[in-house]
C-alpha positions as CSV (number, residue, x, y, z in Angstrom):
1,X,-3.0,6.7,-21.0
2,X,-4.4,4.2,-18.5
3,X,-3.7,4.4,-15.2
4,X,-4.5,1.8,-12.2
5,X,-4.7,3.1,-9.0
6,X,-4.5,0.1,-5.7
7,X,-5.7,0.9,-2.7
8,X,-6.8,-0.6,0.7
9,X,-9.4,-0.1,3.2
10,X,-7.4,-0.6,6.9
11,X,-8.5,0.0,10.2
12,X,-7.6,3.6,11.6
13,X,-4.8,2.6,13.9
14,X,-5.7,5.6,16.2
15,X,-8.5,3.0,17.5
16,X,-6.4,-0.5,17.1
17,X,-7.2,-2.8,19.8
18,X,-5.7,-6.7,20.6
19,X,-7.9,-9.3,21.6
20,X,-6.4,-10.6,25.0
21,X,-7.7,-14.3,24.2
22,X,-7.5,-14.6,20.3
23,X,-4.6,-12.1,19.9
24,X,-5.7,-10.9,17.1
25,X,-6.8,-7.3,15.8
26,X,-10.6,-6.4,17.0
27,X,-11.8,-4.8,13.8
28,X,-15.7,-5.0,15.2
29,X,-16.8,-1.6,16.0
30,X,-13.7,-0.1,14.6
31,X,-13.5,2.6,12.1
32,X,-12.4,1.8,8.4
33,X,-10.2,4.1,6.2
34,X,-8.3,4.4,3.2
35,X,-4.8,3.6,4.0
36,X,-3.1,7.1,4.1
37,X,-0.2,6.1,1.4
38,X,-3.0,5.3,-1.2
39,X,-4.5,8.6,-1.0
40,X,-1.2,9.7,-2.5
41,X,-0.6,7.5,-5.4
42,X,-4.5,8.7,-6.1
43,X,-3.2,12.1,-6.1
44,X,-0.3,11.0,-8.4
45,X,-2.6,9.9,-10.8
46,X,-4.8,13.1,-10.2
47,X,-1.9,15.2,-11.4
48,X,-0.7,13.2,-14.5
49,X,-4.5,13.3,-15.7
50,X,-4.3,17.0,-15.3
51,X,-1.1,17.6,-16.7
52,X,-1.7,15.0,-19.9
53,X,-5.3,13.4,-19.9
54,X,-5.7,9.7,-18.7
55,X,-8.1,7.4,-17.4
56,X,-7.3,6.1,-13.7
57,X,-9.1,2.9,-12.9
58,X,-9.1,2.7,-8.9
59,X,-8.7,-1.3,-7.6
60,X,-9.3,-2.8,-4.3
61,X,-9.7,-6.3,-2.6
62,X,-11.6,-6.9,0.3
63,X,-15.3,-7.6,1.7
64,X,-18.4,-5.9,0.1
65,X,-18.2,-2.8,2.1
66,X,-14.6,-2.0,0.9
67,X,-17.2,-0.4,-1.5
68,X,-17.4,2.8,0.1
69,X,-13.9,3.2,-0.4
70,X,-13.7,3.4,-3.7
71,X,-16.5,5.4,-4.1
72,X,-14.5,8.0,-1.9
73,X,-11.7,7.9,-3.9
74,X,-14.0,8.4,-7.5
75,X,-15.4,11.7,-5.6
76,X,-11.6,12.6,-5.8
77,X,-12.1,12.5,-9.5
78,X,-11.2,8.6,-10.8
79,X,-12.7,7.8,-13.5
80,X,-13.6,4.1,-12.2
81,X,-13.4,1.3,-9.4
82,X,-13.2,-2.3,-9.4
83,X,-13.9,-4.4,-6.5
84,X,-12.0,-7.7,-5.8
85,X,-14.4,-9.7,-3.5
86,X,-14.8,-13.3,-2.6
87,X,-14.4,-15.7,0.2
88,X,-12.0,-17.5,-1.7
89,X,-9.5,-14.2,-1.0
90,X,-9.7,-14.7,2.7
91,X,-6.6,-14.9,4.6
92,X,-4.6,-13.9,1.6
93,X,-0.8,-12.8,2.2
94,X,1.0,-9.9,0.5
95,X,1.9,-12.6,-2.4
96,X,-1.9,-14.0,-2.9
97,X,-3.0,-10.4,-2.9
98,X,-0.8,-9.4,-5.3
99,X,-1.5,-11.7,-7.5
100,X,-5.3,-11.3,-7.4
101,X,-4.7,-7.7,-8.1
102,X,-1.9,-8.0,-10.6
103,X,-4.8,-10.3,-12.2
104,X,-6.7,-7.3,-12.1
105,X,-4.5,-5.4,-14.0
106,X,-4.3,-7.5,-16.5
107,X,-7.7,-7.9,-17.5
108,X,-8.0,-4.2,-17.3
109,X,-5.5,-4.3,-19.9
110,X,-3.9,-2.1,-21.8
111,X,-2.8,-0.7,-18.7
112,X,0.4,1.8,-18.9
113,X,1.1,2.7,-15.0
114,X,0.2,1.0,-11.6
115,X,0.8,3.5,-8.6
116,X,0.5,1.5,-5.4
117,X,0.9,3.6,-2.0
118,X,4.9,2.9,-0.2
119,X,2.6,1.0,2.4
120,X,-0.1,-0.1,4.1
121,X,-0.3,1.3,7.8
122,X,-1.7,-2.2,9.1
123,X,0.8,-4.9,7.9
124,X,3.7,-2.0,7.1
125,X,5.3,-4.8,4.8
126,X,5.5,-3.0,1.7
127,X,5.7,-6.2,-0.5
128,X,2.3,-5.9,-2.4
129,X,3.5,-3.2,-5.0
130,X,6.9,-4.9,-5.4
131,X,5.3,-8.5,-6.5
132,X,3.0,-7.2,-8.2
133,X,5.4,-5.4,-11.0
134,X,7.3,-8.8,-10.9
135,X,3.8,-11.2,-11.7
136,X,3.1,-8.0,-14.5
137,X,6.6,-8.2,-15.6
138,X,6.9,-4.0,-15.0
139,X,9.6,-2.3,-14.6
140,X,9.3,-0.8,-10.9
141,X,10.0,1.7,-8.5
142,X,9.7,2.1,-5.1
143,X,9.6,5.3,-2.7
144,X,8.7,7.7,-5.4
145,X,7.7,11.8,-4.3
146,X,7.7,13.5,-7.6
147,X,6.7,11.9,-11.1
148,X,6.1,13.4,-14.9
149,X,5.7,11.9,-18.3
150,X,9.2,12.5,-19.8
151,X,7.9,11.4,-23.3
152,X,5.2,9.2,-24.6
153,X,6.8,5.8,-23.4
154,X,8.8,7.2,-20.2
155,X,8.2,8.4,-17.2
156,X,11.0,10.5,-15.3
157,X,10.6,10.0,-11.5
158,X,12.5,11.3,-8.5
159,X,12.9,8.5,-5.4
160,X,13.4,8.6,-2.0
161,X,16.5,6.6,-0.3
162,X,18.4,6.3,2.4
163,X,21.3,8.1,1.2
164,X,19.2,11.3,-0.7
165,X,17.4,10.9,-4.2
166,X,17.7,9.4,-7.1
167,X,16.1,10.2,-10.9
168,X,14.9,7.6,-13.1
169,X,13.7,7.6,-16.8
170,X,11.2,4.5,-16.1
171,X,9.8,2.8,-19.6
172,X,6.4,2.0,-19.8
173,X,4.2,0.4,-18.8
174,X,5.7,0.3,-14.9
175,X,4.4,0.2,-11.5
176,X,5.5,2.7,-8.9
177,X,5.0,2.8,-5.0
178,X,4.6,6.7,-3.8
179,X,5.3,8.9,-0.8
180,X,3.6,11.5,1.1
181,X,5.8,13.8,-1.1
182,X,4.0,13.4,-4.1
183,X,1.5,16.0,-3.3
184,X,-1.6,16.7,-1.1
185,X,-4.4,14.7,-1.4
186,X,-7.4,17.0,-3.1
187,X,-10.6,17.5,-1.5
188,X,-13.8,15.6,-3.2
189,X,-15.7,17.9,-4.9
190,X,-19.8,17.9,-5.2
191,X,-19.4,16.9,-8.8
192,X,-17.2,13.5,-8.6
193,X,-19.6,13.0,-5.6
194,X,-22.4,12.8,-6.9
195,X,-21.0,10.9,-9.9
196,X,-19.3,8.4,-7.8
197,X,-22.4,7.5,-5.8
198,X,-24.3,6.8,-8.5
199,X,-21.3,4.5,-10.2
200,X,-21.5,1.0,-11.1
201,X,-18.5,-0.6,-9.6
202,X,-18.0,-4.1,-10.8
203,X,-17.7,-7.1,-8.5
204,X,-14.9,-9.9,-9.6
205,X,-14.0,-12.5,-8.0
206,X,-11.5,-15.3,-8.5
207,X,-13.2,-16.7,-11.3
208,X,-13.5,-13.6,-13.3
209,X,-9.7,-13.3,-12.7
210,X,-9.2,-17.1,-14.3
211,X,-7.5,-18.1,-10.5
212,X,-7.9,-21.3,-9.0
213,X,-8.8,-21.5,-5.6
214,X,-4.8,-22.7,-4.5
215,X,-3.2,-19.5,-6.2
216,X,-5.4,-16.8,-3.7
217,X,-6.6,-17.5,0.0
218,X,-4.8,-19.1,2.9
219,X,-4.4,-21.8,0.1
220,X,-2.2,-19.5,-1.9
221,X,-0.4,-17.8,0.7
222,X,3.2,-18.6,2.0
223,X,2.6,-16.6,5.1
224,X,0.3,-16.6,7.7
225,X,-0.4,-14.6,10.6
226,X,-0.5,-16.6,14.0
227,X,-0.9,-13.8,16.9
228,X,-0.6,-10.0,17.1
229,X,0.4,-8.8,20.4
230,X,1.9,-5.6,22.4
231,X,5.4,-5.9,23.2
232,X,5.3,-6.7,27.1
233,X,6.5,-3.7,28.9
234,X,10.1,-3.9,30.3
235,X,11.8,-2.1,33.9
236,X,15.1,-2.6,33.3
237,X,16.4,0.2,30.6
238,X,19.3,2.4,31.9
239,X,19.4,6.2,30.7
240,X,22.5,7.3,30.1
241,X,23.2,10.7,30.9
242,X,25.8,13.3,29.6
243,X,27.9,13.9,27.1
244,X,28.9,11.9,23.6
245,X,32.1,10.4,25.4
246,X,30.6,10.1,28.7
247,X,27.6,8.1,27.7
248,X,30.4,5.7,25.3
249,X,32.0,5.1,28.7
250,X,29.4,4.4,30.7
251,X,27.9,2.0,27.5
252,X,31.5,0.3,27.6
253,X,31.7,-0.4,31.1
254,X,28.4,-1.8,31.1
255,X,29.3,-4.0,28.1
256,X,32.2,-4.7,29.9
257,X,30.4,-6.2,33.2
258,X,27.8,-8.1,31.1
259,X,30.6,-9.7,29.6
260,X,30.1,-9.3,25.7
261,X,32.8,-11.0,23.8
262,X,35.2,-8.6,22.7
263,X,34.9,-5.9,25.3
């Protein structure tokens, strides 16, 4: 069994700062880490190769130093990394990401499961995982906490929704997005360190993955990002105090004087 691990190095939003001028993110001087949902579909992984033997193959795009990332996640125990980095991915959207990644996939072909984290804690969009099972032509699932082999060629997965769970027998391959639920992130241990930093990780770029330059980049992207800004503060919320029915009223009367149609 192969399994493909995506991952993404994000600034740690605990430091996040807004340029007043550019209104854009400041990521100079600010720490990098894995985003926290990715460390679970690692774990995912982790515990299908313990239960059943696999190989995980961990994937990332971003600049050279996106390195150390995977690297941290081998220590965990993945088998190997791949590194998606060139200029031409700059300013990519969700959709030119995931198709340079689902590009990845497929040259790491045959690959039977892609576990992608819900989200990433930067963009919280949670589109990547989603078009990526649609440019692979997986079957998907989204919001998973629990996950098993329930035969050679299904996998039997508990999901998260709004209204409770719900169990799925997935075929294979698929792609799945995970929740904190699946389990706790292991520790590294000295062994996959050490193994991990001496580990080749190989370097593609679009032209490994047979893209041309309008499918990835700004060129390949529907989307763009034109400023990132703090909601200005406002002064004029009203608390309403008491009870269920008293707060209704006090809603209703204030409806009322604003003069919303229908009240």
């Amino acid at each position: 069994m192969h399994i493909v691990v995506c991952i993404k190095q994000v600034p740690d939003t605990k430091n996040v700062r807004i340029d007043p001028d550019t209104h854009t993110l400041v990521r100079q001087g600010v720490e990098s880490i894995i985003n926290p949902f990715d460390l679970f579909a690692a774990e995912a992984a982790l515990r299908l190769k313990d239960r059943h033997g696999a190989k995980i193959t961990v994937i990332t795009m971003g600049p050279p130093q996106a390195e150390t990332a995977l690297r941290e996640v081998m220590a965990r125990g993945v088998d190997e990394a791949v590194l998606l980095s060139d200029r031409a991915f700059a300013g990519s959207d969700t959709w030119a990401t995931a198709t340079a990644l689902a590009a990845a996939v497929k040259k790491l072909n045959p690959v039977d499961l892609v576990i992608c984290g819900k989200q990433a804690i930067d963009g919280d969009t949670a589109q990547v995982g989603p078009e990526m099972a649609t440019f692979l032509d997986f079957p998907q699932a989204a919001c998973v906490k629990s996950l098993d082999l329930a035969d050679q060629h299904h996998l039997q997965i508990t999901r998260q929704t709004d209204e409770g769970t719900e169990v799925w027998k997935l075929p294979l391959p698929a792609l799945i997005t995970v929740v904190k639920d699946v389990g706790e992130p292991r520790v590294p241990s000295i062994k996959h360190k050490l193994r991990a930093k001496k580990a080749a990780i190989p370097v593609w770029g679009a032209a490994d993955l047979e893209l041309a330059p309008e499918q990835v980049g700004l060129a390949g992207s529907f989307t763009q990002v034109v400023r990132v800004f703090s909601p200005p503060r406002r002064s004029d919320r009203i608390l309403l105090e008491g009870d269920a029915t008293q707060q209704a009223e006090q809603l209703y009367d204030l409806l009322k004087a604003a003069k919303v149609p229908g009240i």
